[in-house]
C-alpha positions as CSV (number, residue, x, y, z in Angstrom):
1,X,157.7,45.5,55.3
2,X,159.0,42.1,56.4
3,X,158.3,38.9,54.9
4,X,156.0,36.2,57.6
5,X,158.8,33.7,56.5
6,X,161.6,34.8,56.7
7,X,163.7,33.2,59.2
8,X,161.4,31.4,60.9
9,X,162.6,28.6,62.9
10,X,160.8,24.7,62.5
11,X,157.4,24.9,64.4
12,X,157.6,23.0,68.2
13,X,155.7,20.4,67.9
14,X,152.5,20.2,69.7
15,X,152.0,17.0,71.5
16,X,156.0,15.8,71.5
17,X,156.4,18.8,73.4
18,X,155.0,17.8,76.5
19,X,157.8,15.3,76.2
20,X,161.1,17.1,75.2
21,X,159.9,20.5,76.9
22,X,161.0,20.8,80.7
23,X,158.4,23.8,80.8
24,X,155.4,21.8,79.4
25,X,154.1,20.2,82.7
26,X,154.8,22.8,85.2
27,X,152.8,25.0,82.8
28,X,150.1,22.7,83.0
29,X,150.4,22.2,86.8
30,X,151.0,26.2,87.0
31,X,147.7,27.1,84.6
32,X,145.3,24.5,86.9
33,X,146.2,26.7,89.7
34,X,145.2,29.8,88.3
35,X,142.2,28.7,86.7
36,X,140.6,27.6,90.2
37,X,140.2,31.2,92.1
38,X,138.4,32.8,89.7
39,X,134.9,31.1,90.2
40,X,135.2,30.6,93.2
41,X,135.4,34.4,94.1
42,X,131.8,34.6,93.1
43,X,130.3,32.1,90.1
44,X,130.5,29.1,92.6
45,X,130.4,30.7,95.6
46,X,127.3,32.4,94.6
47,X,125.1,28.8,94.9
48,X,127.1,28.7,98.8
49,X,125.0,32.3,99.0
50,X,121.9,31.0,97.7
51,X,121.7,27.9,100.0
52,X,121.7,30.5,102.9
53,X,119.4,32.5,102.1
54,X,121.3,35.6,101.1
55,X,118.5,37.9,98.7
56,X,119.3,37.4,94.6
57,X,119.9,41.5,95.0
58,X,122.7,40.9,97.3
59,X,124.1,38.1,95.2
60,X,123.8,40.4,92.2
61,X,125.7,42.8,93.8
62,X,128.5,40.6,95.0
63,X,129.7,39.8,91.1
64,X,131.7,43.0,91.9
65,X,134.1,41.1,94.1
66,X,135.8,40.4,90.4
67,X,136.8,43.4,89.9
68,X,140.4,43.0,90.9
69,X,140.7,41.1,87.7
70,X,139.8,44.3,85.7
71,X,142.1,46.2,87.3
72,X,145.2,43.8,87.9
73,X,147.8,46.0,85.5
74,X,147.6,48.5,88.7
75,X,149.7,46.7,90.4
76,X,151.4,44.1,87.7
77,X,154.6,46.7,87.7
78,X,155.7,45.8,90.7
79,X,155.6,42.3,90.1
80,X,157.6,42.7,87.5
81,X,159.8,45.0,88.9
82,X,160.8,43.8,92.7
83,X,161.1,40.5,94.5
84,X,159.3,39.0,97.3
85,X,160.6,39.0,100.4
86,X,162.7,35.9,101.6
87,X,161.6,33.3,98.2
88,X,163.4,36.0,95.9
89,X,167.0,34.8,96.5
90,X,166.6,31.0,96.1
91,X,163.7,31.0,93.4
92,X,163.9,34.4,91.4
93,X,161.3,36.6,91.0
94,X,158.2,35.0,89.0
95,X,158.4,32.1,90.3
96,X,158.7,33.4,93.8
97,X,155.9,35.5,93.0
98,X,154.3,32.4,91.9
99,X,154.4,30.7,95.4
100,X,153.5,33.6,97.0
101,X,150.5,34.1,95.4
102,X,149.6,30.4,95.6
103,X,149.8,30.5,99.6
104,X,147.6,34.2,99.7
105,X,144.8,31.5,97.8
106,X,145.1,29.2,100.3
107,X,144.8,31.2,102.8
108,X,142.0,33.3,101.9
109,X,140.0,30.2,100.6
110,X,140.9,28.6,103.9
111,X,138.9,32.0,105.5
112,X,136.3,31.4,103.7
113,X,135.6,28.0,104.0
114,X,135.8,28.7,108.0
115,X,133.4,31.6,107.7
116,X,129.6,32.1,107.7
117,X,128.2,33.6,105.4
118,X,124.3,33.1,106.7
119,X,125.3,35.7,109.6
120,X,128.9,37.2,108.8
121,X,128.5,37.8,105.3
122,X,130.9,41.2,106.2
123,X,133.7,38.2,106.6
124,X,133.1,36.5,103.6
125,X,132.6,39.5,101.2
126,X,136.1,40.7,102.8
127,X,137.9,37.5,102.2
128,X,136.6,37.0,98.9
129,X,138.4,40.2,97.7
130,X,141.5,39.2,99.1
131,X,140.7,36.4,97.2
132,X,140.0,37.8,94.0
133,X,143.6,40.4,94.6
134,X,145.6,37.0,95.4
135,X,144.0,35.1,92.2
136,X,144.3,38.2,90.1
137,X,147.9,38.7,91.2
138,X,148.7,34.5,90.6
139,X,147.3,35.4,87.0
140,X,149.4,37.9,86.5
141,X,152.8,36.4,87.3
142,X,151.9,33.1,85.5
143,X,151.8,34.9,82.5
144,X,154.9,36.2,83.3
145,X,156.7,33.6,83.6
146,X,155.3,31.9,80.6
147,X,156.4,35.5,78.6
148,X,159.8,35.2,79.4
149,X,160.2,31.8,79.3
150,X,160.0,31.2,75.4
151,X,161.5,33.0,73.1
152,X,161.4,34.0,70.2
153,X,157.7,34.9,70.8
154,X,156.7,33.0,67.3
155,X,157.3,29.8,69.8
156,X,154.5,31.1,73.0
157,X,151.8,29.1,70.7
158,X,152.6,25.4,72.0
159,X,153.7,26.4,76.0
160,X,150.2,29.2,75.8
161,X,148.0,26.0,74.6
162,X,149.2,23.7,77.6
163,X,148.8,26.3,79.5
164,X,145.5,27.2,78.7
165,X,144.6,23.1,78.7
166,X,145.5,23.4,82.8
167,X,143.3,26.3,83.2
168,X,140.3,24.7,82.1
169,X,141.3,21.5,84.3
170,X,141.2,23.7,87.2
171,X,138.3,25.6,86.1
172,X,136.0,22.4,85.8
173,X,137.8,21.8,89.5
174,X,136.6,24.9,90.4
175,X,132.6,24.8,89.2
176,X,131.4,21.5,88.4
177,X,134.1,19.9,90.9
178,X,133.4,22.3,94.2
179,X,129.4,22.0,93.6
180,X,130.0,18.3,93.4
181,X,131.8,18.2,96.7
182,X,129.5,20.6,98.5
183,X,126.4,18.4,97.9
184,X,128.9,15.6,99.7
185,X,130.9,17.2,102.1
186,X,129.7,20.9,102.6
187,X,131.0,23.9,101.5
188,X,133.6,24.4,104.3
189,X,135.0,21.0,103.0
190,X,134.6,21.8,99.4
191,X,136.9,25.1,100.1
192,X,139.0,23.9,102.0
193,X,139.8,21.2,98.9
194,X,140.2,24.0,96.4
195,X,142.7,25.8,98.5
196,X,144.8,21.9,99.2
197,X,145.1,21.9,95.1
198,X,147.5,24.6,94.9
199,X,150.3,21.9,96.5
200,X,150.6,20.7,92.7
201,X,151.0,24.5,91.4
202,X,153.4,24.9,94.3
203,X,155.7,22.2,93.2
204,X,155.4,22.9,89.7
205,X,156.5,26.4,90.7
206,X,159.3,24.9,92.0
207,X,160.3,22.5,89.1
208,X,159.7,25.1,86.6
209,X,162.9,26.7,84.9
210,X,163.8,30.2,85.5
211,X,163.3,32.2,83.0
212,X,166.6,33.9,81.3
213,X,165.6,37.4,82.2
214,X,165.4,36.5,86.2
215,X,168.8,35.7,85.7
216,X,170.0,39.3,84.5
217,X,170.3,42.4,87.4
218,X,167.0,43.6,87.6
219,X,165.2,46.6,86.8
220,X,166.4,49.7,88.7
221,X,164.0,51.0,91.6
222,X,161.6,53.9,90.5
223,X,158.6,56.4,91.9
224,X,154.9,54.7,92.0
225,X,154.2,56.8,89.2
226,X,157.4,56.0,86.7
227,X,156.9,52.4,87.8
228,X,153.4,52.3,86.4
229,X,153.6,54.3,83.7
230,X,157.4,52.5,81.8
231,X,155.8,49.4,80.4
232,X,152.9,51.5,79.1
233,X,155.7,54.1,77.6
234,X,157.9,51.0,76.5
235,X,155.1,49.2,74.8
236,X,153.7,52.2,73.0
237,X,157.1,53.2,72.0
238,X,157.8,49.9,70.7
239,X,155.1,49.5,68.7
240,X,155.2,53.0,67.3
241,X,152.7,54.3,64.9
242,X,151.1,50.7,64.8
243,X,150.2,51.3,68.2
244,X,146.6,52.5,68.2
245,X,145.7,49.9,65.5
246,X,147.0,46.9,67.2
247,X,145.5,47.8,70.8
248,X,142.0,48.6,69.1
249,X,142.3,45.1,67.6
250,X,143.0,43.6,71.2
251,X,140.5,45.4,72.4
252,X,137.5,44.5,70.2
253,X,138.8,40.9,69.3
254,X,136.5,39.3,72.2
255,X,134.2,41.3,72.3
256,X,131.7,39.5,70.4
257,X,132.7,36.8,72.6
258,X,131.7,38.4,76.1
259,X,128.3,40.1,74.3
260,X,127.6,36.7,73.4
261,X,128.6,34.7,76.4
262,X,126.4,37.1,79.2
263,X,123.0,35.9,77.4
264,X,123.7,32.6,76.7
265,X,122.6,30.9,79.3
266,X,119.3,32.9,79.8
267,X,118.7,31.5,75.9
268,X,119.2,27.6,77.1
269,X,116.7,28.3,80.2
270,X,114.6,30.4,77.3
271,X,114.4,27.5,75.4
272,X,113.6,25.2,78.2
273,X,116.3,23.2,79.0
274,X,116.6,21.9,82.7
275,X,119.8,22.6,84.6
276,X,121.4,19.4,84.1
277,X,121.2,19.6,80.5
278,X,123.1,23.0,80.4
279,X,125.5,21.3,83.0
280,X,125.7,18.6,80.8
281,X,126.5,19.8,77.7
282,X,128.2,23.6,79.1
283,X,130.5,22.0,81.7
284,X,130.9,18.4,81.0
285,X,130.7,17.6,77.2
286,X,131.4,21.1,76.5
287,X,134.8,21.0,78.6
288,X,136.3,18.5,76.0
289,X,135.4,20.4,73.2
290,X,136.8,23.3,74.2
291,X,140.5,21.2,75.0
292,X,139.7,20.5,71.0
293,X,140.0,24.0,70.4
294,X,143.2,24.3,72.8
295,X,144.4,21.5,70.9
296,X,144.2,23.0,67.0
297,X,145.4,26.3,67.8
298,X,148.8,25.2,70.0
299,X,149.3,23.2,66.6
300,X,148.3,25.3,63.9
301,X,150.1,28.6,65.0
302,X,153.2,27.4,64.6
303,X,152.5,26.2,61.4
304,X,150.6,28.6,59.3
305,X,151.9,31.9,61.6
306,X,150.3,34.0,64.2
307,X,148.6,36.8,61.8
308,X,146.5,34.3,59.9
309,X,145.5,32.7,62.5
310,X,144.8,35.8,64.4
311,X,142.5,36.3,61.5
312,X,140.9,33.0,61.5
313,X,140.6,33.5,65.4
314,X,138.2,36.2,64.8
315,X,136.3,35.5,62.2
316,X,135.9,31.9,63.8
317,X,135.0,33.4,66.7
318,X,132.0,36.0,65.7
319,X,131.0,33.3,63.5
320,X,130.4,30.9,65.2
321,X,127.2,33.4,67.0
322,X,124.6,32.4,64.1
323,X,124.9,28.3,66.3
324,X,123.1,30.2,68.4
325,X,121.3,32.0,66.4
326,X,119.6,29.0,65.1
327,X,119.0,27.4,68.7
328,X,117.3,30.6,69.5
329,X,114.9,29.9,66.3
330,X,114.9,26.4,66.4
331,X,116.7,24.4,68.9
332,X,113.2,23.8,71.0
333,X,111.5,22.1,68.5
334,X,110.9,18.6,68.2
335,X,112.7,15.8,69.4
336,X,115.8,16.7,68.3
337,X,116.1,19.5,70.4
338,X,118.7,18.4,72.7
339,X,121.4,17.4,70.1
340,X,120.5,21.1,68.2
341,X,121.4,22.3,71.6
342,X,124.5,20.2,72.3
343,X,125.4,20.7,68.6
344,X,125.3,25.1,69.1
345,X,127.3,24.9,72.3
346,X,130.2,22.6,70.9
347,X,130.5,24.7,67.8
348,X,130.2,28.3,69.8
349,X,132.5,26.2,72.2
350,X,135.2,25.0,70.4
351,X,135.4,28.5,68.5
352,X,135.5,30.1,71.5
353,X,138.8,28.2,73.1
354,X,140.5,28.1,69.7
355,X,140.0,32.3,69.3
356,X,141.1,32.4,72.7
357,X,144.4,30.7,72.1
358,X,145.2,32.9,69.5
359,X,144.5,35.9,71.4
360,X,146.5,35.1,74.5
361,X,149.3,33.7,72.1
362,X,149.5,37.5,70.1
363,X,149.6,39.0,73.1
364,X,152.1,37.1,74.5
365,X,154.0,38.2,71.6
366,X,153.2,41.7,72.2
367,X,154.6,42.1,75.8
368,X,158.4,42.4,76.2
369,X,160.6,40.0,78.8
370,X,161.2,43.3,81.1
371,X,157.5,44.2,81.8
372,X,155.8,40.9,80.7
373,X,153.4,40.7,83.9
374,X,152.9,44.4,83.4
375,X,152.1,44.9,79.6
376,X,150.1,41.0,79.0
377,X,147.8,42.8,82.5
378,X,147.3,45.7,80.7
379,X,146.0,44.1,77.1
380,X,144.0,41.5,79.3
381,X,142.2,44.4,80.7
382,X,141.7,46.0,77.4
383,X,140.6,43.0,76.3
384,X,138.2,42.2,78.9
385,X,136.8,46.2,79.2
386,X,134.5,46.7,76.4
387,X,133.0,43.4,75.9
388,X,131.9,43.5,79.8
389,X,130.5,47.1,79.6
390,X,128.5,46.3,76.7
391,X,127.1,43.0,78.1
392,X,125.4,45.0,80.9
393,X,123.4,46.2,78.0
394,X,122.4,42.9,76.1
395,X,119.2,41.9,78.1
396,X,118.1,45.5,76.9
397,X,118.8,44.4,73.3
398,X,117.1,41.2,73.3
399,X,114.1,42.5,74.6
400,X,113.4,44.3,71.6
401,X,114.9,42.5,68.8
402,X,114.8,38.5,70.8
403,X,117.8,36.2,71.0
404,X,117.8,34.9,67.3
405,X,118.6,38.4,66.0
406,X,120.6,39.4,69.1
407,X,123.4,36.6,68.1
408,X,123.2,37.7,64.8
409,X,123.7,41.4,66.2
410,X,127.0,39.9,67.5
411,X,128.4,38.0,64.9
412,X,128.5,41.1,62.5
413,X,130.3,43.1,65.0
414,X,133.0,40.8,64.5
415,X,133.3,42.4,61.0
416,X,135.2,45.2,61.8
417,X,137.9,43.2,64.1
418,X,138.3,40.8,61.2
419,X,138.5,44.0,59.1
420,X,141.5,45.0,61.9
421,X,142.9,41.8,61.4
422,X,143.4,41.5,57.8
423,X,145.1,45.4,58.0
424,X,147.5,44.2,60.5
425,X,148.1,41.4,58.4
426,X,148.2,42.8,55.2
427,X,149.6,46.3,56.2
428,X,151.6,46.8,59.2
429,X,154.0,44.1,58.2
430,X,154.6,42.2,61.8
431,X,156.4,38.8,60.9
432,X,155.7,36.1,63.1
433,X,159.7,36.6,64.5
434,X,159.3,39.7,64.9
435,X,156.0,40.1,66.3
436,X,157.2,41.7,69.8
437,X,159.3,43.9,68.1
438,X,156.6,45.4,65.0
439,X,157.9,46.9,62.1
440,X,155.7,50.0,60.9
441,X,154.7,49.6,57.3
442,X,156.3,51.8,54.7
């Protein structure tokens, strides 16, 4: 088993990074792009529904217009594996990718903005797919590039945190930002100034440096099924015996996290607090917190490794449930109510953004420069998977135990991914330059 110090190289650091790293602000331009479809597939777009009159059923329905996120590692092998027509030659393949995916949002939010929902919901519900394949798809090839533009992987920490800091930007754009503009302008305006704020991710695109494996001859060209199934065969391979370990801990290290996060906001509206205080605190106070989170984990990974703060991540993370525990027992009392409330969402907040960093940084780690797009798909479906099938099932769970227990219910499952965490630690002997490459315990 390998030492976690050995030859590791001086942690990047965090903040004079965004001044000495060419691939710090195109990451940031390239992560506000890809954090603006998402909502707007159906969280946002779901108010547009309301204030036509579609029936709450409908609307209900319609949240499965996300489902191409789910299921983006279907097609992720190809993106990895062949170049876009025409862009290929004069940008290479990600960030070709990149811009191609950038124009499919624009054009699909541009077809949505011009549709009517009120009486051509048929147009709408078929647009918003293509919207949710071409936001899917920008995800996927964003991540890509970020893969195989750093390594060693011990150094994804710092470019995953700016990243993830241009995400949120363009997911505030995205909620808070579009609703503001469609109380002003209407919603065919506010859409059609989502889709005009992928120019920034376009340039950045641009500007970005190519990453050293778009540079080598590319992959040779295989069946559908061979090209599907290699980076599954290469990652299991890779990670040998460790595998099933290390893809049970991806796969249960959010999970408290999406439990959690799908009854959240019927607790704030349980405990009577008006819309504009959950906007307040959720979107507007709560957005900076979570860049607080960002911010400790880009810095702290380098510094103290990826495993321990994998560990910290999760028990953070599941932790940080019993905040809202105690606003489901006590935050509507008295006067104080409010700050009990902001004071729950900032700590479940920051937890939330600092776990997440860690998670997206291991994984990062985990996927190798051939089939990065592919294999970082696949474990962000894995990810995703459980938590969201069990979160159908929460409102069952709160009825007969009530929040206050409910969050507590969540914060001990994290037990057993902590447990995870400390065995992959302790016992499977990944160092932190060496993480993509795991060394099976002896």
């Amino acid at each position: 088993m390998r030492s976690a110090t050995v030859g590791r190289p001086e942690p990047t650091p965090f903040w004079s990074a965004l001044f000495t790293d060419r691939r710090i602000a195109p990451a940031l331009g390239l992560g506000f792009t890809s954090g603006i479809p998402f909502l707007l597939v159906y969280a946002t777009q779901s108010a547009w529904l309301s204030d036509v009159g579609i029936s709450i059923a409908t609307i209900g329905l319609l949240s499965e217009l996300t489902l191409a996120y789910k299921f983006k590692f279907l097609w992720a092998p190809f993106l990895d594996r062949y170049d876009p027509p025409l862009l290929g030659r004069f940008l290479g393949r990600r960030r070709s990718w990149i811009v191609v995916a950038q124009l499919g949002v624009m054009a699909t939010l541009a077809g949505i903005a011009f549709g009517d929902p009120a009486h051509q919901l048929t147009w709408t519900i078929v647009l918003s797919v293509a919207l949710g394949f071409a936001g899917a798809t920008l995800d996927l090839v964003i991540d890509g590039w970020r893969i195989t533009s750093v390594r060693p992987p011990e150094k994804q920490a710092v470019l995953s945190s700016w990243t993830e800091i241009g995400w949120r930007v363009g997911n505030l754009a995205a909620g808070a930002g579009a609703l503001f503009l469609a109380d002003r302008i209407g919603w065919r305006g506010a859409y059609l100034c989502m889709g005009a704020l992928m120019l920034p991710g376009m340039i950045a695109a641009v500007l970005a440096p190519e990453p050293p494996s778009d540079k080598h001859p590319h992959l040779a060209r295989t069946g559908f099924i061979e090209t599907v199934w290699a980076p599954i065969r290469e990652l299991l391979t890779r990670l040998g015996p460790t595998a099933p370990v290390i893809l049970l801990l991806v796969a249960g290290f959010r999970m408290p996290g999406y439990i959690a996060s799908a009854m959240a906001v019927p607790l704030f509206k349980h405990q009577g607090f008006s819309n504009t205080d959950i906007a307040t605190v959720t979107k507007l106070f709560g957005f900076w917190i979570a860049l607080g989170g960002t911010f400790l984990a880009g810095a702290l990974i380098p510094r103290i490794g990826m495993l321990p703060s994998l560990l910290i991540g999760t028990v953070a993370g599941s932790a940080s449930h019993l905040s809202l525990a105690y606003l489901a027992a006590h935050g509507g009392d008295g006067g104080t109510a409010f700050w009990t409330f902001a004071a729950a969402v900032s700590i479940d907040g920051f937890a939330y953004a600092f776990a997440s960093v860690v998670l997206i940084t291991y994984m990062s780690t985990l996927a190798s420069p051939e089939h990065a797009a592919s294999q970082f798909g696949l474990m962000t479906s894995l990810c995703a998977f459980p938590g969201s099938v069990l979160a159908g099932f929460s409102g069952f769970a709160i009825e007969r135990v009530g929040f206050a227990w409910f969050f507590v219910g969540t914060s001990l499952i994290g037990l057993p991914v902590a447990l995870l965490a400390f065995y992959v630690w302790a016992k499977v002997g990944i160092s932190d330059e060496t993480t993509a490459q795991p060394v099976a315990a002896h």
